[in-house]
N, C-alpha and C positions, 0 to 999 in steps of 0.2 A: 815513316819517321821514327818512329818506336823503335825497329827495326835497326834503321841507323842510328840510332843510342845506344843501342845492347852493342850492336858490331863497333863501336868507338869505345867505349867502355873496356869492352872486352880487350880491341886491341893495347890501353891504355894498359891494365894487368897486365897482359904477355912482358910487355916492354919492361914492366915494374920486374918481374920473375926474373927477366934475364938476364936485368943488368946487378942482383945484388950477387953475393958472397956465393960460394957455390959449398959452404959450410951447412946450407940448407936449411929444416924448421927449427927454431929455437925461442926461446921462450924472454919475457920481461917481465919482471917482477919488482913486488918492493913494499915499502910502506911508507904512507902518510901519518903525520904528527903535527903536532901544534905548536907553539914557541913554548910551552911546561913542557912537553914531552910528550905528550896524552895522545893516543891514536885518535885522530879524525876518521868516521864513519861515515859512511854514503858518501863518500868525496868522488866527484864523475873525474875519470879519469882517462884522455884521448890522446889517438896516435894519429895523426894531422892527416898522413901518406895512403891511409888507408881506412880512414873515418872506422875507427872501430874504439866503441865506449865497452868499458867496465867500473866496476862503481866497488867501492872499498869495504869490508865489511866490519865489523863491528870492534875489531882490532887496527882497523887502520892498514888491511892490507890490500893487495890487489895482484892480479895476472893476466897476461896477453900470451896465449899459447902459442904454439906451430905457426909462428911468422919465420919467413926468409931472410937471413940478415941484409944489414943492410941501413939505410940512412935515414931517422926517424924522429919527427917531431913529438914530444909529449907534452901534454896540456894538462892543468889537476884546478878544476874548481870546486869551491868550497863555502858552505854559506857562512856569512862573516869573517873569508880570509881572502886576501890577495890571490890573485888567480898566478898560477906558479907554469914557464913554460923551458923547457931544457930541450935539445938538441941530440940527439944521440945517433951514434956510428958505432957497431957493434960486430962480430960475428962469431961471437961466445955469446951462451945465456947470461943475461943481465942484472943485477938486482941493485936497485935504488932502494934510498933512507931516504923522503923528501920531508923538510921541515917548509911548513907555511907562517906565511907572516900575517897578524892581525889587519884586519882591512881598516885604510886610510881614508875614510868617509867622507871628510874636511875638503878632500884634496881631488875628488873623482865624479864624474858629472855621471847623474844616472844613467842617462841613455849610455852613456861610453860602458857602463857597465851592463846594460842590460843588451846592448846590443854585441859585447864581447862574449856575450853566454850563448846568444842568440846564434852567432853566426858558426857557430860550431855545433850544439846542442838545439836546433832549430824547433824540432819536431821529438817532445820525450815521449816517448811509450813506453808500459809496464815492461822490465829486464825479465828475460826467460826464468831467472831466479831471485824472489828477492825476501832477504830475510829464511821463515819456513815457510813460505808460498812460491807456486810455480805458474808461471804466464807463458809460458813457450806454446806459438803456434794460434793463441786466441787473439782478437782484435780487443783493443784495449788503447784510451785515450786517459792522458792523465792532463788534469787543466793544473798552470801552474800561475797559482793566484796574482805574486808579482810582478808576470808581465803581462796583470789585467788591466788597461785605463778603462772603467767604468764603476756604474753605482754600484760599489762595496758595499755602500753602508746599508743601502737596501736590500739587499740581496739580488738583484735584481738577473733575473736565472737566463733572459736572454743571450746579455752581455758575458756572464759568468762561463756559461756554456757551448758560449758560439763554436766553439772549434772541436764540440762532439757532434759528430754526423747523426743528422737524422732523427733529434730528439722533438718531440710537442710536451710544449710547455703550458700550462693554463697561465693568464695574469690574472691573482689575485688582488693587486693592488695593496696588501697589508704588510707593507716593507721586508717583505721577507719571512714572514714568520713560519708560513709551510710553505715547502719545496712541492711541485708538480709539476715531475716532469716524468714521460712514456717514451715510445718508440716503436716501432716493427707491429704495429696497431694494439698495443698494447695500451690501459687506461691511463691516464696521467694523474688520476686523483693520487692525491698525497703519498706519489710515489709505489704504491703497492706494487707496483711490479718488477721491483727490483728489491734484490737483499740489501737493506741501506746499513753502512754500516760507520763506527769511528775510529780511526785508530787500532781498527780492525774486530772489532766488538758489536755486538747487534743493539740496533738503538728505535726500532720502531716499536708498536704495542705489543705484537705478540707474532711473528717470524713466521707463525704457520697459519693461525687462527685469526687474526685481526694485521695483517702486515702492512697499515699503513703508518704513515712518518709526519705526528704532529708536531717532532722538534725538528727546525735546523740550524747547524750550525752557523754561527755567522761568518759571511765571507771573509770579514778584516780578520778572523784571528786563524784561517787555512793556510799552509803553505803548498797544499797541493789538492785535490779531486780523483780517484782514481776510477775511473769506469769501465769495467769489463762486460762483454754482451755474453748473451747468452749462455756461452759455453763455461763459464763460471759456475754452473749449477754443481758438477760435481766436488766443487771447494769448499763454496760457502750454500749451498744449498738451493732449491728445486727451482724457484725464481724463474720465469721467462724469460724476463727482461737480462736479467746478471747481478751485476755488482756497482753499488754506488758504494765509495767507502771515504772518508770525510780526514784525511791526514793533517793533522793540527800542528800549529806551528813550534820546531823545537825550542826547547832549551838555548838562550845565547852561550857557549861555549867559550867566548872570550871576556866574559861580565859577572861583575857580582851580580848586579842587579841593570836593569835595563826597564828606562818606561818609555812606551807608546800611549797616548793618547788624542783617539783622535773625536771631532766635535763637527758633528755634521744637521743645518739647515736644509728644509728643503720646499714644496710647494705643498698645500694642505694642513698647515701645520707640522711637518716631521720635523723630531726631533731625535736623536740617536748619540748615544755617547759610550763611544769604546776605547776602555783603560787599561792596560795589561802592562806585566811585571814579570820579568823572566830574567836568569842566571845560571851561574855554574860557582859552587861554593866546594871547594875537594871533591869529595866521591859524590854532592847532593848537588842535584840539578831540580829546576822549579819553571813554571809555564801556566801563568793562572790570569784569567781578564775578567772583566763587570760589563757585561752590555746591557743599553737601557735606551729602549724605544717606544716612541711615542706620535701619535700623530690623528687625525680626523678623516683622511680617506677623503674622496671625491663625488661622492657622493654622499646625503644625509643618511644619519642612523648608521656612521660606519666608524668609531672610534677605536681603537683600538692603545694599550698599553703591554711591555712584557720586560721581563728581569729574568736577564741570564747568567749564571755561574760557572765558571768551568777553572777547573785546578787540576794540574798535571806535578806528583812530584813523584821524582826518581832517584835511587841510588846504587850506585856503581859498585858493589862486593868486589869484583876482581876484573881483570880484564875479558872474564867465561862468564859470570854471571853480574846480570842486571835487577831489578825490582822498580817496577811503577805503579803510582796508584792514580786513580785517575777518580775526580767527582763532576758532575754535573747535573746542575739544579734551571730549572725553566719553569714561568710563572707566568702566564699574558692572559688578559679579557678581553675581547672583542666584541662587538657590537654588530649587528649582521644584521646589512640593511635587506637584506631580499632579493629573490631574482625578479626577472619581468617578461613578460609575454614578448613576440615579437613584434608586434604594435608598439607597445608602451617603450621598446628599445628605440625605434625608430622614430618616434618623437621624441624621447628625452632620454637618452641613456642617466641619465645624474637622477632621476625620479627613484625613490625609495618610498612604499606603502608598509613598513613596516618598520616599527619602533621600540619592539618591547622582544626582537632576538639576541639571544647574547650565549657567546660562546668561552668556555674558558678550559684552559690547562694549566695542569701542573704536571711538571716530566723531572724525575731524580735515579741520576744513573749512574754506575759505579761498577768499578773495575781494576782491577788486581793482577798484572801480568808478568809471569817470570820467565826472562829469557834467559838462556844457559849452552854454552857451548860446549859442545862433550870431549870436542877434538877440531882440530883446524878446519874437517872436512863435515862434521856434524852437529846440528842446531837444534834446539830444543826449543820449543814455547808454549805456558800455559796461562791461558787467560781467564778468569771467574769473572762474570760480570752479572750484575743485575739488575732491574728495572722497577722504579714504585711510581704509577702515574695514575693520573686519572686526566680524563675528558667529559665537560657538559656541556648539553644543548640543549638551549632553550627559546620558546618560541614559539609563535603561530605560524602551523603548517598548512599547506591545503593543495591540491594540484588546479586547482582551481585561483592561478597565479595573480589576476588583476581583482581576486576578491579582496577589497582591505580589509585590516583588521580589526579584528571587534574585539573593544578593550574590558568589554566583561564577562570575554569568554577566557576557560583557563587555557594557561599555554600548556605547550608538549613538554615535557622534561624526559629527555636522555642523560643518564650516567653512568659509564664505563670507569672500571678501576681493572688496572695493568698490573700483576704483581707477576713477575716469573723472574728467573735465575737461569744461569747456565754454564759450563765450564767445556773449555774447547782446548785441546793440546795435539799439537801436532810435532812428529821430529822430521828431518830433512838433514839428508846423508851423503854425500860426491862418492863416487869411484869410478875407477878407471875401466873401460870397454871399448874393445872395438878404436876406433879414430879418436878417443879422447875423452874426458870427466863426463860420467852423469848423472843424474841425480834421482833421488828416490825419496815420494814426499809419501808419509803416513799420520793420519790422523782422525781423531774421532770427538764427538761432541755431543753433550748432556743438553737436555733443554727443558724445562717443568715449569709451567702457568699455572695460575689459579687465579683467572679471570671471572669478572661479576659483571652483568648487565640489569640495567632498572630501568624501565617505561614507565610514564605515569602523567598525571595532572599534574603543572607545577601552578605557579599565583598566577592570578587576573592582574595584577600590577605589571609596572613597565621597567622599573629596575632590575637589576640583574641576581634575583634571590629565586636560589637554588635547592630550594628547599621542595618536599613532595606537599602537595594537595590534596589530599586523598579522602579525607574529612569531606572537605567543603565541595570534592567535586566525585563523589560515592560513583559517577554512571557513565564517566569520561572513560571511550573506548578502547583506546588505545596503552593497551597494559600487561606489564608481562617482566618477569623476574627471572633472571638464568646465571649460575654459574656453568664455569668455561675449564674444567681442569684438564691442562691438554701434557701431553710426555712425548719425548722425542728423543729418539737414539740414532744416530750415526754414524759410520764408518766409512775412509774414503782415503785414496791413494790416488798416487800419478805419479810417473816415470818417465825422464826424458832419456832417450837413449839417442847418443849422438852417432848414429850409424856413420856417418862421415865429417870430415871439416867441414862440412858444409848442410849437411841433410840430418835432421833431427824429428824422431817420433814423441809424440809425448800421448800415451794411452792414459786414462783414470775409470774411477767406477768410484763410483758412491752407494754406500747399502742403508736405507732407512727405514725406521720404525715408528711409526704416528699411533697414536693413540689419543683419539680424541670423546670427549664424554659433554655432555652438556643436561644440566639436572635442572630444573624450575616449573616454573607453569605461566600458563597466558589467560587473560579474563576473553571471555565470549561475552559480550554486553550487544544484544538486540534492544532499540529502542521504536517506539510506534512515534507515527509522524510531529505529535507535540513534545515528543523526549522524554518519556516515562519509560522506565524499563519492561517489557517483555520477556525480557531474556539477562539473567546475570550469573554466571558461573566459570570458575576456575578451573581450567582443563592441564590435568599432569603432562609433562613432554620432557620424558628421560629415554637419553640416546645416547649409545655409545659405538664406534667402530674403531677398528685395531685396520692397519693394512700395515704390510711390509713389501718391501720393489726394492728390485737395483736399477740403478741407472748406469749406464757406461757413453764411452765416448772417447774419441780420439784427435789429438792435434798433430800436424806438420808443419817444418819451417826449413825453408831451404833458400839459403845463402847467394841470389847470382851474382853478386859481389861483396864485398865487404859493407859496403852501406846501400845495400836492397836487397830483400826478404820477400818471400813468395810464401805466404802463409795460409791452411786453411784448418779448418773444423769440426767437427760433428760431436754433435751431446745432445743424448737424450734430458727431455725436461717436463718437470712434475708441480702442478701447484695445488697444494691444499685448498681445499674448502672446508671450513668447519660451522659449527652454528651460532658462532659468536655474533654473524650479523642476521640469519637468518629469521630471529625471531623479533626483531624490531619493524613494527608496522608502521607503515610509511603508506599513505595516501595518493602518494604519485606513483608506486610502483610494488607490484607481488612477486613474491619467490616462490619458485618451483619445491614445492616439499621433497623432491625426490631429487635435488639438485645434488650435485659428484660431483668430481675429483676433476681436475684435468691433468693432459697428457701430452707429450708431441714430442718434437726437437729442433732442434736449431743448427745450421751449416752457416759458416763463410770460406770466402775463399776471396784473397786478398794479395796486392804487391805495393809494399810502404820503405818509406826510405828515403836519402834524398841527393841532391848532384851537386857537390860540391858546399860551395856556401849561396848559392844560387835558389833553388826548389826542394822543399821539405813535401812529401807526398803519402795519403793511404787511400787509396782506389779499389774498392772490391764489390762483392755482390755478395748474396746473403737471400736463402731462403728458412723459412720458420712454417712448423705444421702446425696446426693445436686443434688436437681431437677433445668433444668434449667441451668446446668452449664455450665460457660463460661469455654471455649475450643479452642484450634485452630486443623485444621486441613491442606493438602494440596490441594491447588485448582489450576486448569488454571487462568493467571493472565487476567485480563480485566482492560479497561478503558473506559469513556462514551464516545459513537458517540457523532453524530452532533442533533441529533434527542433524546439524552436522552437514547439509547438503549446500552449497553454493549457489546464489542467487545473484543473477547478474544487476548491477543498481542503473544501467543504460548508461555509466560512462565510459572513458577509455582509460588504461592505465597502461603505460611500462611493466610489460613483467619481464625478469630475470631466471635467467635457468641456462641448461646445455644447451643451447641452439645449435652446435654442429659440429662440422669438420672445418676448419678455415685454414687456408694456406695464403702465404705474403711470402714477396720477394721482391728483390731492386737491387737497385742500385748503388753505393756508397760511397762520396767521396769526398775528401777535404786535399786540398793546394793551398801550399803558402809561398809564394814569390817575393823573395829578395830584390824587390825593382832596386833598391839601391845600391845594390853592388855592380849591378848593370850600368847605372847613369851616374853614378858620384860615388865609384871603392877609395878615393882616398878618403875623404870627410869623415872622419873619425866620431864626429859629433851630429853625426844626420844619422837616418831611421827609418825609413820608405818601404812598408811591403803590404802588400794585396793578398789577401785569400780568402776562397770558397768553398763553402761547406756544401754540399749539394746531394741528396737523398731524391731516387723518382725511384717513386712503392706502387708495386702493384697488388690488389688481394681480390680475394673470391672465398666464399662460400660453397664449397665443392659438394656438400652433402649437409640434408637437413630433413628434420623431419618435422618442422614448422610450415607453416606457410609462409609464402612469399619470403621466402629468406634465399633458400638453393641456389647460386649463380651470381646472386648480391655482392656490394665487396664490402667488406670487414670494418668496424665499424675504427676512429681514431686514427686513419692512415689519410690525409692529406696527399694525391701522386707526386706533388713537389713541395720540396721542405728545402729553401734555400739559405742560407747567411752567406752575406758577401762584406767586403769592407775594406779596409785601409789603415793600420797601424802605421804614426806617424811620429816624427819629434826631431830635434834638434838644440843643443844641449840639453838641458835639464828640463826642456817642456815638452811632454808627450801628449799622443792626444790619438782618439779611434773617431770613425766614421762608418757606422755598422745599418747595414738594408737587411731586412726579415721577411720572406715571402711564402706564405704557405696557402696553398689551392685549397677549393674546399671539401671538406669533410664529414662523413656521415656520422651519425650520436646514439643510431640505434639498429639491429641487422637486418631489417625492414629498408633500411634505405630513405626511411620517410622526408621530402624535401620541405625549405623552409615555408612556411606559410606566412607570409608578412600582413595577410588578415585575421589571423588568431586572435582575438582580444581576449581569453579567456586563458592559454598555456603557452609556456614557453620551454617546455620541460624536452617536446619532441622535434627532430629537425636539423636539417644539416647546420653547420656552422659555414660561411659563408668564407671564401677567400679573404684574405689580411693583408698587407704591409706594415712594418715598421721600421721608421729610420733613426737611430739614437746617436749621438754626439758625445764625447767626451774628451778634458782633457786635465793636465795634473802639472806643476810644475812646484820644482825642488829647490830649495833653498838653503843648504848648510841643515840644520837640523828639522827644518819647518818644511810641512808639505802643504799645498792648496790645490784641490780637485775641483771641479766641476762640470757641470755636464746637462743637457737638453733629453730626458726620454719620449720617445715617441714626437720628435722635431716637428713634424710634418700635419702634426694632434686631427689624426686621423680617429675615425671614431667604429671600432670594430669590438668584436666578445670572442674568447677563447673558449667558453664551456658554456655546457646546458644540466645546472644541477639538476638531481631527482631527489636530494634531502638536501642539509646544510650545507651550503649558505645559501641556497637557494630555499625549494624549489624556483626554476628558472633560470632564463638567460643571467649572466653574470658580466659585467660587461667590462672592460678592461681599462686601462686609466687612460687617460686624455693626456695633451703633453702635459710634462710636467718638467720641476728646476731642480737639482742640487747641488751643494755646494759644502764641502770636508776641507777641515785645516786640523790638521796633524802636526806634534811635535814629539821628537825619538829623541832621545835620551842614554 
């Protein structure tokens, strides 16, 4: 069958070649503007005959090279203008001046709009060139928020994401506040395993040292998500997983001013209110919103509040150079009810035995970027950004999960404070080679932390004071003070060379320098069985290592028709470990002192594209090495004598370290089907498509020198990771029907299965197969919108994670169905 597509296809080009102009390849060109005059940038801009997109750059220009002449549709959509469509018969090279007309909102039924994008622009993925970055030959899914019907206001990662292959998500249940999501058996906590980024800017604690992501942005104010896998390591750095990058929604270019706000109830108390204000005043453009949520959670002991900030203001110097400044402020407390053993899940998932944890942050980021064009054909961008945050936890810990909490013992306090900076400049150059333009991307990037970690007693009380104890609890073990001052240097290129019209290389390397140091010390407290001290003394732990590596790696992309791409990959990939976490003792789980670096790389190989206005398709395979990998397994617990020597206490604990060589691979695929062009193309006002996201991983542990690990599979890899569903609507009422299905999963390299007799831990143990089936829908009315929507319809009762510290220790268990409901008014 395949077979006969290619050979129909193909014969479909011949036919096209023979019947145009015998004046042969010739080129379209032109530019886009606004009704002032002003170039429109990123305007998608399509030739109907031959589904081939280019997109306009920052002058408002665009080109279609080595076409045939010949008889050809052009399409130019544009965010906030009428979609623009012209005819053209040519056989001389071409050049258009197209003016766009302000979009007539009054007068145009969403779906008619969103399915006029749709059925042309079905399936967007990252442009082999965009901006000073280059995507040619990696797989790459961009989520484009507006044609999401589901929980916005929550963030709600299932829905947000459905249509990236193969991600595992935790559900946290705290409307969004962290993002956790993994892949390719990589962890899901708070994102670590990817470079997350804004706007193209680094936004987690510390990139090398601490890289997880306790801000996210919220979904109402994105206009797009970009996710690159693995082979992104030589762009934006060493990263397993790749690139999450968070593109916020621009400037309205037609408005002085423009308000969105929108006002959303939901089940448990949520409350969320999101305000934003944006324009275009001469050369000064603005993009700034207030979000504020609020809500109790579904279980007790789970409150949570947060206040987010974010201003975007830019100015236009000329049509070469631009200026942005970008801030953002994040403030939330949460309440953290606990995890639960597998017992205590299975009778009461809503049961919480702990009252007095509470979690809080504060995240302030900022960013300064200058774009500059040197020449038609070369780009320039320099971004400064930097980060001031902190995170605390506090709380009664214990791996000992169904023990409740004793409210005159003092709690843990952890607090981390985030300071680093960084400055990233890249230029990207065109020229002509061989069969046509290519490009040459160079760029390098500074990076310096001076991060602090504190352990310690916090109060015996149950409010959320953050304060040390250290007075009143002189012999509490758990203790230890470290700064983190880490230095990062970078160099890295990539080159696309279009060997043919059709066949393009793109090689990169990246060259890095880490330096990482960590200076403090940690108390050794021995106590004898009534809790008198034995043993009390402060032990120095100054450490510092330098390494420098190249990375390299190559992409290919080859053309078998105008709209399908045979894509593959290789890059090697590197992920720091530094000691920012390593000296924080934790109950549930020890670290290997002699814990390193990891290493490996990452392959795909890929054929994405789509057939007409019919099937939008990315189908590929993908394997990932990773030597070195961190792992946990189960160990006897221990703690230090008097003499520095280890003394086992008869429990069991999670320890973490190198456990091995691990290799994964599978399968990867997402389908979207246009049923309704099939069953009803004239209804202009209908909306009908199907697709499935479908991942089946397979992994092993190939080499170890633990036990019972060797031959194991990998620990966060699910073999089926499905999303299926059905985008629906007709006129202005839209609506999804999304199914979640993932098999179960192992939590530690041990493989250890669940015990559903444990009354005591919940921390070790497979996570069990899931479903979820979520409902949504939206409907538009002149300037007012109302959403609503059922998550988890079917209020199935399952858990996505098994903490080993906050918010746990333990099972975490995931929300029950639940309601919401958003009324929006645009302005």
């Amino acid at each position: 069958m395949v077979a006969s597509l290619l050979n129909f296809k193909g014969l479909l080009w011949l036919l096209l070649l023979t019947s145009v102009s015998v004046w042969g390849q010739l080129s379209i060109s032109g530019s886009v503007s606004g009704p002032n005059g002003k170039p429109v940038s990123e305007a998608e801009v399509y030739l109907k005959e031959i589904q081939q997109l280019e997109t306009t750059d920052a002058e408002g220009n665009f080109q279609f090279s080595d076409l045939p002449g010949g008889k050809y549709t052009l399409v130019v959509f544009a965010f906030e203008y009428e979609i623009y469509e012209k005819e053209l018969l040519f056989d001389i090279p071409f050049k258009l001046d197209i003016r766009l007309e302000p979009l007539r909102t009054k007068e145009l039924s969403e779906v008619v709009l969103t399915q006029r994008r749709e059925r042309i622009f079905a399936l967007e993925r990252l442009k082999k060139v965009e901006g000073t970055a280059i995507f040619a030959g990696k797989k790459s899914e961009v989520v484009l928020l507006d044609g999401i019907t589901g929980n916005l206001a929550a963030n709600n990662a299932r829905q947000v994401y459905s249509q990236v292959v193969g991600l595992n998500i935790y559900d946290n249940g705290d409307a969004g506040l962290q993002l956790n999501i993994g892949g390719r058996g990589l962890d899901p906590n708070r994102t670590a395993n990817f470079n997350t980024r804004q706007n193209g800017y680094d936004i987690s604690a510390d990139v090398l040292g601490y890289p997880e992501s306790y801000y996210t942005p919220p979904a109402e104010a994105l206009e797009k998500i970009q996710v690159v896998r693995g082979a992104a390591s030589l762009q934006y750095g060493t990263q397993f997983g790749g690139l999450v990058n968070f593109k916020f929604k621009r400037p309205d270019p037609t408005k002085e001013i423009e308000l969105v706000t929108r006002q959303t109830l939901g089940s448990n108390q949520l409350f969320t209110s999101f305000n934003s204000l944006s324009g275009t005043v001469d050369k000064f453009s603005y993009y700034t919103y207030f979000n504020y949520k609020n809500g109790n959670g579904f279980r007790p002991n789970s409150q949570y509040k947060s206040k987010n900030f974010y201003s975007h203001l830019g100015y236009q110097f000329s049509e070469r150079t631009s200026l942005t400044l970008e801030t953002t402020f994040l403030n939330y407390l949460a309440q953290q009810p606990g995890g639960l053993t597998d017992a205590q899940f299975l009778e009461d998932p809503t049961f919480s035995n702990r009252e007095r944890n509470w979690f809080a942050v504060d995240w302030k980021l900022y960013s300064l970027r200058l774009d500059h064009k040197f020449s038609p054909r070369t780009d320039f961008s320099l971004n400064l950004f930097g980060l001031d945050a902190s995170r605390k936890a506090l709380g009664f810990r214990t791996n000992r999960v169904s023990q409740p909490d004793d409210p005159t013992e003092p709690r843990e306090l952890l607090i981390d404070n985030f300071n680093n900076w960084g400055a990233e400049a890249r230029v990207l150059t065109r020229y002509d080679l061989l069969a046509g333009e290519s490009a040459l991307l160079l760029g390098g990037k500074y990076y310096q932390t001076q991060n602090d970690q504190r352990q310690g007693p916090g109060t015996a009380a149950a409010d959320p004071d953050f304060n040390f104890a250290d007075e009143s609890f002189p012999n509490y073990e758990r203790q230890s003070r470290f700064e983190f001052p880490n230095l990062n240097l970078a160099f890295f290129g990539e080159n696309i060379f279009n060997l043919t019209d059709r066949l393009a290389i793109t090689p990169g390397f990246r060259l890095e320098h880490i330096k990482t140091e960590s200076r403090g010390s940690y108390r050794n407290i021995v106590l004898d069985l009534v809790g008198n001290p034995l043993l009390n003394e402060e032990i120095e732990d100054n450490r510092s290592f330098n390494r420098s590596f190249l990375l390299l790696g190559v992409g290919a992309s080859y053309k078998a028709f105008p709209s399908a791409e045979v894509y593959g990959n290789f890059s090697q990939n590197y992920r720091s470990v530094t000691f920012s976490d390593i000296r924080v003792v934790n109950p549930s789980f020890q670290v290997d002192e002699n814990i390193d670096d990891e290493d490996g790389f990452t392959a795909d190989l890929g054929f994405r594209g789509k057939f007409k206005e019919l099937l939008s398709y990315d189908i590929g395979a993908f394997a990932l090495k990773y030597d070195n990998r961190l792992g946990e397994i189960l160990k006897p617990a221990t703690r230090p004598g008097e003499n520095g020597e280890e003394i086992e206490t008869g429990g069991i604990v999670r320890f973490r370290g190198n456990i091995g060589t691990a290799f994964m691979y599978g399968l990867e695929s997402f389908v979207d089907v246009n049923i309704k062009q099939v069953l009803f193309p004239a209804s202009e006002k209908s909306k009908l498509n199907y697709f499935i996201n479908l991942a089946l991983t397979r992994s092993e542990y190939t080499s170890s020198e633990e036990n019972n690990v060797e031959g194991n599979q990998v620990e966060f890899i699910p073999d089926v990771n499905v999303k299926t569903g059905l985008n629906f609507g007709y006129g202005n009422l839209l609506g999804s029907l999304q199914y979640t299905y993932l098999s179960e999963q192992f939590t530690d390299a041990t493989n250890a299965p669940q015990d559903v007799n444990d009354n005591q831990r919940g921390i070790e143990g497979s996570i069990p197969a899931y479903d979820v089936l979520d409902l949504s829908l939206s409907y538009t009315y002149k300037k007012w919108k109302l959403e609503a929507g059922i998550n988890n319809l079917l209020d199935h009762s399952y858990f996505t994670r098994r903490a080993t510290g906050y918010p746990g220790p333990g099972i975490i268990p995931a929300q029950p169905r639940t309601f919401y409901t958003t009324l929006q008014l645009k302005l």
